[in-house]
C-alpha positions in Angstrom: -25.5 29.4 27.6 -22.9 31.0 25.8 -22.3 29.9 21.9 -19.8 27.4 20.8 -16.6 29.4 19.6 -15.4 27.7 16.5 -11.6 27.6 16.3 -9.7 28.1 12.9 -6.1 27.1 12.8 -4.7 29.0 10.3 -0.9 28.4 9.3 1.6 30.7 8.0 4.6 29.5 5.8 7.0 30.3 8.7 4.9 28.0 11.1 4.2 24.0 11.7 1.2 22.2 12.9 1.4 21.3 16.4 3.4 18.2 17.2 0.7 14.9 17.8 3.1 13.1 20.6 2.4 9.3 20.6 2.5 7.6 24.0 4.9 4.7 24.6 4.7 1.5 23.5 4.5 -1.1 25.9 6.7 -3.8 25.6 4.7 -6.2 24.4 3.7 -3.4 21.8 7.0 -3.4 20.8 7.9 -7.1 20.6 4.2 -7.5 18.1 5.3 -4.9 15.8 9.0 -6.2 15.7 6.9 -9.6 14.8 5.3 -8.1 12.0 8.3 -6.4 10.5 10.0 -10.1 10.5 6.8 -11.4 8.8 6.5 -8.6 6.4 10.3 -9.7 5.2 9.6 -13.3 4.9 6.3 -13.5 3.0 7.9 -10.2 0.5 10.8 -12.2 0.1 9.0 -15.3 -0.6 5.6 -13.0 -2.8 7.0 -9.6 -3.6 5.8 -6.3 -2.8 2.8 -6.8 -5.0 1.8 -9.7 -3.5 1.9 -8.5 0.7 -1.0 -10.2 1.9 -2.3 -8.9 5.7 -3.8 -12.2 6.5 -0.6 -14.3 5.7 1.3 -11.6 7.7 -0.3 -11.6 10.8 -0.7 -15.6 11.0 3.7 -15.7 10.6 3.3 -13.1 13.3 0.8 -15.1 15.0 -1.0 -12.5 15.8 -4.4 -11.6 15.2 -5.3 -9.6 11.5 -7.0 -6.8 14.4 -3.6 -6.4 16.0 -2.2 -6.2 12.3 -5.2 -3.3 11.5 -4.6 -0.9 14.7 -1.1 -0.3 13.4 -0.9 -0.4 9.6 -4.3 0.8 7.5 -3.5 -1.1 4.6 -0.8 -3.2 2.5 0.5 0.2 1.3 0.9 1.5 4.6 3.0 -1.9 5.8 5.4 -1.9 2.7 5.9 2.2 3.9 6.6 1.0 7.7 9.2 -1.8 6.1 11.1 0.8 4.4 11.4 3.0 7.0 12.0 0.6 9.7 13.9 -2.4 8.1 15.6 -2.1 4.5 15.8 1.6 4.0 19.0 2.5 5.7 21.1 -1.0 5.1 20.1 -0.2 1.3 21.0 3.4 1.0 23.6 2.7 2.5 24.9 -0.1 0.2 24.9 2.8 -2.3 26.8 4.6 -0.5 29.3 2.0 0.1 29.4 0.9 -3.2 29.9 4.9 -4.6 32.6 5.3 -1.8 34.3 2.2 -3.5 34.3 3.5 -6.9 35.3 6.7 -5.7 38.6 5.4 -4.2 37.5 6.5 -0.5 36.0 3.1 0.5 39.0 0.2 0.8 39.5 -2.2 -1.3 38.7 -4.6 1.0 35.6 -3.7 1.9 32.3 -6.1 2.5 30.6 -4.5 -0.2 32.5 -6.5 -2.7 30.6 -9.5 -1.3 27.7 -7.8 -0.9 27.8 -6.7 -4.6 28.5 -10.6 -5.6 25.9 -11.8 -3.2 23.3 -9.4 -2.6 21.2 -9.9 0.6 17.3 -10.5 0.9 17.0 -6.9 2.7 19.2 -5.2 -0.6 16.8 -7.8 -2.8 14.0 -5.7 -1.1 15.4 -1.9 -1.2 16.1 -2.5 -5.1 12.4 -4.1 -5.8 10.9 -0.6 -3.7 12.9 1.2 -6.0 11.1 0.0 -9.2 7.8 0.1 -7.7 8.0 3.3 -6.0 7.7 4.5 -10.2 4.3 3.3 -10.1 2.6 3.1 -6.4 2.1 6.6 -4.9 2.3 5.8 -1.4 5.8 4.3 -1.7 6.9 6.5 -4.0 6.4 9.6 -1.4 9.2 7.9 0.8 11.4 5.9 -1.2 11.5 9.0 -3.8 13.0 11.6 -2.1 15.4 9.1 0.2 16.7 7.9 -3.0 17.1 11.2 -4.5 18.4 12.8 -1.0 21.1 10.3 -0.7 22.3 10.7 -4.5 22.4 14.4 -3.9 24.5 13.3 -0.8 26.7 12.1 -3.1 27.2 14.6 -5.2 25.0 14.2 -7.5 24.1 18.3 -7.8 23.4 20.9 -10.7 26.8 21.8 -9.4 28.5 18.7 -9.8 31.2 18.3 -12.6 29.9 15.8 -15.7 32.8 13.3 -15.4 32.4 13.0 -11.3 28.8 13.4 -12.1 28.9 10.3 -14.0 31.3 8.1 -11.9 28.3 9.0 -9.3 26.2 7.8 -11.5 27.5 4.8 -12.7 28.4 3.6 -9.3 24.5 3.9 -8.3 23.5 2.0 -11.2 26.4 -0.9 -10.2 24.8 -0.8 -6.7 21.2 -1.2 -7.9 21.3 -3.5 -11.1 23.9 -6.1 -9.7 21.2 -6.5 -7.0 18.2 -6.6 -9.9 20.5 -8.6 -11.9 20.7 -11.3 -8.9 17.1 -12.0 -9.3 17.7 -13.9 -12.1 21.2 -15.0 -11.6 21.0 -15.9 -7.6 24.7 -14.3 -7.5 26.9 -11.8 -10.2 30.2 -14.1 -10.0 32.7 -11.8 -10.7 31.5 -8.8 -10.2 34.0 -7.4 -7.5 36.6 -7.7 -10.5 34.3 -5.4 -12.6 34.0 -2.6 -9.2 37.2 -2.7 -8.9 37.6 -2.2 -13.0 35.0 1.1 -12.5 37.3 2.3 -9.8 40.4 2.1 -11.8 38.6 3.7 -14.6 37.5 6.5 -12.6 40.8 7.0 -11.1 42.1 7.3 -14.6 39.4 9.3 -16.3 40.1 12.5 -18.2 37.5 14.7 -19.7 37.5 14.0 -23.6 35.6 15.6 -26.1 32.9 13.8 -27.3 29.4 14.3 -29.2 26.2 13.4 -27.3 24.0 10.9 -28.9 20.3 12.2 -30.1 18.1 13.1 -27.5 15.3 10.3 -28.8 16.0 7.4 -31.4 12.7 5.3 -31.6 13.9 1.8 -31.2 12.5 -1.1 -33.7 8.6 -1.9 -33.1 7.9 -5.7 -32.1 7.4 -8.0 -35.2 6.7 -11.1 -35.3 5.2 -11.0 -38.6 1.6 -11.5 -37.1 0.2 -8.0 -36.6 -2.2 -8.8 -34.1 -0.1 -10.4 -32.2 2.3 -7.9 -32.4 -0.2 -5.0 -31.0 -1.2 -7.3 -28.3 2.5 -7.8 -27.4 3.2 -4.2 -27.7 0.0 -3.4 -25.5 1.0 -6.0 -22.9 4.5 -4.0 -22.7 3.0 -0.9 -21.9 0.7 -1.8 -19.7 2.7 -4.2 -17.6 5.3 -1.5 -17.6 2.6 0.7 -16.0 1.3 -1.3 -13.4 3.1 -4.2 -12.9 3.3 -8.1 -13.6 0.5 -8.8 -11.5 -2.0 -6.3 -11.9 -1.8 -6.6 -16.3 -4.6 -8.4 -16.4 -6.0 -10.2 -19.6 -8.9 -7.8 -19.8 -6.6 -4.7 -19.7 -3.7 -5.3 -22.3 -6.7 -6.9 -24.4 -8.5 -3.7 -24.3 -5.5 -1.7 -24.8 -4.6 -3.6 -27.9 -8.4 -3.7 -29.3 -9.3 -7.3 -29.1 -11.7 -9.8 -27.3 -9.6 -11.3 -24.6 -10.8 -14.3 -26.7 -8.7 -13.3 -29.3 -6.0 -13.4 -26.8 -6.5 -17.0 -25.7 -7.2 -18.1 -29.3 -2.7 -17.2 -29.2 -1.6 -18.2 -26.2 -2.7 -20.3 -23.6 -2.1 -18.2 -20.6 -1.0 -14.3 -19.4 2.1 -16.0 -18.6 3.5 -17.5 -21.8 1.8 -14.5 -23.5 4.3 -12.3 -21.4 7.4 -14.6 -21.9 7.1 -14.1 -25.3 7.0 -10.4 -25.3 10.4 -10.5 -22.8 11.8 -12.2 -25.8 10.5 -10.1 -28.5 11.6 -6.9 -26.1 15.0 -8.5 -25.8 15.6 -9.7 -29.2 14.9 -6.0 -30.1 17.5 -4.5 -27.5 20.2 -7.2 -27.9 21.0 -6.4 -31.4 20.4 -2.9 -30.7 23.7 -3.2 -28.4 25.3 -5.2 -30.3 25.3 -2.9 -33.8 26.2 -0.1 -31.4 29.6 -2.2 -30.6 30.0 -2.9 -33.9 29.6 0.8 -35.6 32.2 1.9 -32.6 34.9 -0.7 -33.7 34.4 0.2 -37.0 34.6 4.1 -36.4 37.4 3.3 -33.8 35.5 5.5 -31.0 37.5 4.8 -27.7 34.5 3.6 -25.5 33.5 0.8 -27.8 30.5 1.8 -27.9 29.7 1.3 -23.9 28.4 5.1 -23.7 25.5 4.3 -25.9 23.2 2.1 -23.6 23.3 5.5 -20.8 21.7 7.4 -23.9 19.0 4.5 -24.5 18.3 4.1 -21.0 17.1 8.2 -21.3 15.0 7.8 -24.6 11.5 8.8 -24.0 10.5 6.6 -26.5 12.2 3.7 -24.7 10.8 4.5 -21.5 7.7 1.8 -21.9 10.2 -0.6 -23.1 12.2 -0.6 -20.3 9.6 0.1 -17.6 8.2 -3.4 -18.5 11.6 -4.7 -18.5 12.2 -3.7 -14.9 8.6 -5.4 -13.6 9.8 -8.6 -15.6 13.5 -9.0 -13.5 11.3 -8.3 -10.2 9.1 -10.5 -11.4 11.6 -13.2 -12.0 11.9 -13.7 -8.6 8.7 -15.0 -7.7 7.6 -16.5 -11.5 10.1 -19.1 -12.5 9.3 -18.9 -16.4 10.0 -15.5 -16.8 13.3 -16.1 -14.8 14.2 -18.8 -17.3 13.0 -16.7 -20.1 15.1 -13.3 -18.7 18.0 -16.3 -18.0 18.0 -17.0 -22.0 19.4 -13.9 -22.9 21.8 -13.2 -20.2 23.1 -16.6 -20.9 23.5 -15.8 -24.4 25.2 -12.4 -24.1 28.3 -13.0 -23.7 28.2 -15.4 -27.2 26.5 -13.1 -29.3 29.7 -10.3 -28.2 31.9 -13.4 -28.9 30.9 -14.1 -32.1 31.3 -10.3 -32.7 34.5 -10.0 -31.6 36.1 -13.2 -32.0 39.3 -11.7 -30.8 38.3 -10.8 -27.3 38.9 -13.7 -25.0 36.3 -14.9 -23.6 36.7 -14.2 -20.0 36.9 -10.8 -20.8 33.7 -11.0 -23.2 31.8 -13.0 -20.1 33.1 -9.9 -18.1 32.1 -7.3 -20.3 28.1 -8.7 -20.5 27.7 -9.1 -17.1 28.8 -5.8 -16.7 26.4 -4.1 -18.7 23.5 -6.1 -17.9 23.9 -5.3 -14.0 24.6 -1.2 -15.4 21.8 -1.3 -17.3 19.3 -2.6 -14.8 20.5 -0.3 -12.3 20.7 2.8 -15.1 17.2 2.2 -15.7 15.8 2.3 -12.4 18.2 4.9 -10.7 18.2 7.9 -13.4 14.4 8.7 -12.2 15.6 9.6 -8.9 17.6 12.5 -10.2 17.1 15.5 -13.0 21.0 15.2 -13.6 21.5 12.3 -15.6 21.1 13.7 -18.8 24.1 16.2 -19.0 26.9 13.7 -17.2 30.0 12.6 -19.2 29.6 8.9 -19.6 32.2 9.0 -22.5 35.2 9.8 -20.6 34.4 7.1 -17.8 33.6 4.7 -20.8 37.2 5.6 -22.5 38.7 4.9 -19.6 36.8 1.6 -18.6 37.3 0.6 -22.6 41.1 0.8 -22.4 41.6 -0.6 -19.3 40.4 -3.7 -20.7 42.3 -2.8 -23.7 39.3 -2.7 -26.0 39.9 1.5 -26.9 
């Protein structure tokens, strides 16, 4: 008998793996994993991503967990195949849409105003990958470079000029955060006024000479005036900003902070209200922040009243576990009433704290001007990770522009 020949493959750059062909799908194959799609949409709409559960999938399907298991190896692999298959491309390509608006070569009377007012469950989904791909692998290795491929699409290039760079930019973050922003609100009222405001202003905008904020300003530590509650806040920000609103356990941000979760109970009765109060703390903190930056541009009569200041914070390093945890709070809204009440609190008070500010702005315009920048930051947030260009683009001369329009420069 001759000996077994063992058979190395070895590839070159300039060569591929053979291709694995996969045999059809009958069609009842076809019609079970359609099923599961549908039931992958309803129970994330209904849990979140986090919270896919195989078990509760398959029985919506009504189909066996077995027939679940021969397609998808785990919840990792599901939430991958419902990207790929179902929200992916209506998502990307609201961005699209919504960058082709503010770019003047979408109509005016397109259906992404409505969208951008009303966001669907499936753009609800595509903007909750997005924040999650930061932190789960699996997802991130598709959502990432889609993401980043489609805002290269758009122009968003080492090539690009800063000021179309930026309208880019700032369009992506109006696609992404109004849809964030409707996790809380149900609906961003108004908000086809405000896209049609960023296409005006884009139209308009003229490169202007500006000088770049700092590339890091540490922002104000929490302080309640109780230090150990103030290092268990700060611990559950970081840690919920790592991993998520469900998986920060007690054990973990108590660690983290260096107490007994005892210590933790002894303050708060439960993860939840422990978490609602750092929300507040964290937006306390960033409120005023924004607000003294208004104020110092008035005073120094910069023409962007102050607007190009929250693109710099949304960059800080030092801000970076800050608004990570900010992020898992709005998708977490969705599914945890108190932190959507708690999240509610300050986007209902926006609009007064600017009014009290700037008692000579009329209110509609005031109410304009916060929604505006909450949905802009949200998105800013989320969407500046997909892309190493960010950093150099000319927000200023966009925010001149938007700031005189509304007559505020």
């Amino acid at each position: 008998m001759s000996p077994t020949r063992r058979v190395q493959l070895d590839l070159t750059d300039d060569e591929t793996p053979p291709v694995t062909r996969r045999r059809k799908r009958s069609p009842s194959q076809v019609r079970n994993a359609e099923k599961l799609l549908d039931a992958m949409i309803a129970e994330t709409n209904q849990y979140g991503l986090d919270n896919l559960r195989s078990a509760r999938v398959a029985q919506a399907a009504k189909l066996t967990t077995g027939a679940l298991y021969s397609r998808y190896e785990n919840a990792d692999e599901m939430l991958v195949a419902l990207w790929q298959e179902r929200v992916g491309a209506p998502f990307l390509q609201h961005l699209r849409d919504v960058v082709g608006y503010v770019q003047g070569s979408v109509p005016t009377t397109h259906a992404v105003v409505r969208a951008i007012e009303k966001p669907t469950a499936l753009l609800r989904l595509g903007a909750e990958f997005m924040v999650v791909s930061g932190r789960n692998d699996t997802i991130g290795e598709v959502v990432g470079p889609a993401v980043s491929n489609t805002l290269n699409e758009l122009g968003l290039t080492d090539r690009t000029d800063p000021l179309a760079g930026a309208i880019v930019m700032v369009a992506a973050s109006a696609a992404v955060g109004t849809t964030l922003r409707s996790f809380i609100t149900g609906t961003n009222p108004g908000w086809g006024a405000s896209l049609h405001s960023l296409r005006t202003a884009a139209d308009r905008a003229v490169p202007k000479p500006h000088e770049p904020m700092p590339y890091d300003i540490p922002s104000s530590p929490i302080n309640t005036g109780n230090p150990v509650r103030d290092a268990v806040l700060t611990s559950a920000k970081r840690v919920v900003g790592r991993v998520g609103f469900k998986n920060a356990t007690i054990t973990r941000i108590a660690r983290r902070a260096g107490f007994s979760t005892s210590a933790i109970y002894q303050l708060w009765p439960d993860k939840e209200s422990m978490l609602d109060e750092a929300i507040h703390e964290v937006s306390v903190l960033d409120y005023g922040q924004n607000s003294h930056a208004k104020a110092v541009a008035a005073n120094t009569s910069r023409g962007d009243f102050g607007f190009t200041d929250s693109w710099y914070f949304g960059m800080m390093p030092s801000r970076r576990a800050r608004l990570d945890f900010r992020m898992e709070c709005v998708i977490a809204s969705r599914h945890r009433e108190s932190t959507r009440r708690e999240l509610q609190k300050f986007i209902d008070s926006a609009d007064s704290i600017l009014q009290a500010m700037f008692p000579a702005i009329p209110h509609s315009l005031v109410a304009q001007i916060a929604a505006m920048e909450q949905a802009l930051g949200y998105g800013f947030v989320v969407t500046n990770k997909f892309t190493t260009e960010a950093r150099r683009l000319d927000y200023f001369s966009l925010m001149v522009a938007l700031a005189k329009l509304a007559q505020l420069g």
